[in-house]
C-alpha positions as CSV (number, residue, x, y, z in Angstrom):
1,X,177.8,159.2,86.8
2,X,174.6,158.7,88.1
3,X,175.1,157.8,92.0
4,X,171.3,157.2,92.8
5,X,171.8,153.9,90.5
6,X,174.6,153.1,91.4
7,X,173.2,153.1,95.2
8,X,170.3,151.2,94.0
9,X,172.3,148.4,92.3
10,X,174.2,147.9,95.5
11,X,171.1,148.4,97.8
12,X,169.5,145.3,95.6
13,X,172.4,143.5,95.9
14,X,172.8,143.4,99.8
15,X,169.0,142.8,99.9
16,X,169.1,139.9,97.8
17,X,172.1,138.2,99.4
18,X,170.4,139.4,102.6
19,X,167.7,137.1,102.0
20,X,169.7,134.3,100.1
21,X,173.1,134.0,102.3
22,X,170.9,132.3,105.6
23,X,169.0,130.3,102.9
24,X,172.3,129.1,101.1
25,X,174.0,128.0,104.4
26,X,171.1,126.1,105.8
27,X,170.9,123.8,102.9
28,X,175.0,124.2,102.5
29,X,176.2,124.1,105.8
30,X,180.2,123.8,104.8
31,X,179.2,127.8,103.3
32,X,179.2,129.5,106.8
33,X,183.4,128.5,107.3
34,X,183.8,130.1,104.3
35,X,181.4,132.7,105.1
36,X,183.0,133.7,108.2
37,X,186.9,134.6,106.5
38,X,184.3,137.4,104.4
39,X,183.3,139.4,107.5
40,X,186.3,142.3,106.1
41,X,184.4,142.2,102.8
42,X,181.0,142.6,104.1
43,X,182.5,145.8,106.3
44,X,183.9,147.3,103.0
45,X,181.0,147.0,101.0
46,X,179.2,148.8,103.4
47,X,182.0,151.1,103.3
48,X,181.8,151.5,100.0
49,X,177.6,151.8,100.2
50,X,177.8,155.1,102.5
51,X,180.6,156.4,99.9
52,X,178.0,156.0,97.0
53,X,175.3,157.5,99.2
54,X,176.9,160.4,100.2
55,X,177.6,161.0,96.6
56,X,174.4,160.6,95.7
57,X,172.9,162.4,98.4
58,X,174.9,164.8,98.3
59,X,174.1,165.7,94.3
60,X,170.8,165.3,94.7
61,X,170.3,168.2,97.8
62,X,172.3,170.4,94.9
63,X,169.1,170.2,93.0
64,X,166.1,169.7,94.7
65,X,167.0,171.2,98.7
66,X,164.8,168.1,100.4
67,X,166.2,166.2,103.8
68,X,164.1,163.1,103.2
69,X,166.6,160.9,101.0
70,X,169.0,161.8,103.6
71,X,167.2,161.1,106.6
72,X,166.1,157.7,104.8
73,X,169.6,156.7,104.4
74,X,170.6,157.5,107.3
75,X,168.1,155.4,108.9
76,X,169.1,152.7,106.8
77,X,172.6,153.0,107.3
78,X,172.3,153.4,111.1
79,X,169.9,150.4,111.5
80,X,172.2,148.2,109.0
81,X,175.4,148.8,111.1
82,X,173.8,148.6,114.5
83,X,172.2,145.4,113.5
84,X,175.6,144.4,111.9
85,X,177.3,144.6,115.1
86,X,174.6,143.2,117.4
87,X,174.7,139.8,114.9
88,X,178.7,139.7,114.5
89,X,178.5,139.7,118.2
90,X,175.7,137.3,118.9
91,X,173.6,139.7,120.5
92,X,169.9,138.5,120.4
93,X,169.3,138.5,116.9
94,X,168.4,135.4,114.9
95,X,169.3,134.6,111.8
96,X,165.6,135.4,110.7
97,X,165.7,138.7,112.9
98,X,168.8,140.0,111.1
99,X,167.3,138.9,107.5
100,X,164.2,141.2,108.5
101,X,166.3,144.2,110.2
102,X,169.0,143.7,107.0
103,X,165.8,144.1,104.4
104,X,164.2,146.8,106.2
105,X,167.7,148.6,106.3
106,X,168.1,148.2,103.0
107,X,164.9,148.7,101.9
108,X,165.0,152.2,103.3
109,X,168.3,152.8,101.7
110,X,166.5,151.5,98.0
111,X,164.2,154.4,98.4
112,X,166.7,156.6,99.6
113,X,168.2,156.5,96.4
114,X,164.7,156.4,94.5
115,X,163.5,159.7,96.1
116,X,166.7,161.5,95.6
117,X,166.7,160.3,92.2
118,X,162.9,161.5,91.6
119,X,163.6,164.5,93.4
120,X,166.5,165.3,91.8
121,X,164.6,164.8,88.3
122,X,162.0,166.8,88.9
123,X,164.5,169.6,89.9
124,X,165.9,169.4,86.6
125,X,162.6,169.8,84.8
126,X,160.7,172.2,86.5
127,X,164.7,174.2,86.0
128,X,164.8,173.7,82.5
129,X,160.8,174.8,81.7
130,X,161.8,177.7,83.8
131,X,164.8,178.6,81.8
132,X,162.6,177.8,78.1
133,X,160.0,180.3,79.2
134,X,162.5,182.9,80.3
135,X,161.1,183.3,83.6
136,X,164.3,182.7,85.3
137,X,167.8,183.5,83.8
């Protein structure tokens, strides 16, 4: 299974309804009742996120040996939670703050899991062109 898609599918997703959700419950105000019984789902889906990350991650240092996709998620992660809390509790952040911190957050997660992805493919080639012209056994 290929994790860095996987990661990038989900990383879309939560930037997307990052973006949307404030939208939708401005011009759908009975939304943000409903919206409030999800908090639990939101919490597992970033759950869920960091699983698929460290996966990822985790397969792509096998091959290619670089910190950057880690540090990027972990950036990401860390700024998503933190912000997270600070919003769930009210703490200084508007609704348009939190849509910027959330994108950010999840924009450095997106190329997280682009750069491990490259990284990783890269790896694989420069291994397999090794292995064709016998240099390495």
């Amino acid at each position: 299974m290929n994790w860095d898609k996987v990661g990038s599918m989900l990383s879309g997703i939560c930037i997307v309804h990052c973006i949307l959700l404030p939208l939708a419950i401005v011009f759908f105000p009975f939304l943000s009742v409903a919206l409030a019984q999800g908090e639990s789902i939101e919490w597992a889906f970033i759950g869920f996120s960091i699983v698929v990350a460290v996966f990822a991650m985790l397969q792509g240092y096998i091959y290619h040996k670089k910190p950057i996709p880690y540090i990027l998620a972990a950036i990401g992660f860390g700024t998503f939670i933190a912000a997270k809390m600070a919003s769930d509790r009210a703490l200084f952040f508007s609704v348009f703050t939190s849509v910027i911190v959330y994108v950010a957050a999840g924009g450095s997660i997106l190329l997280a899991h682009y750069l491990n992805h490259k990284f990783m493919h890269s790896a694989k080639c420069a291994c397999e062109h090794q292995h064709e012209d016998g240099k390495i056994s």
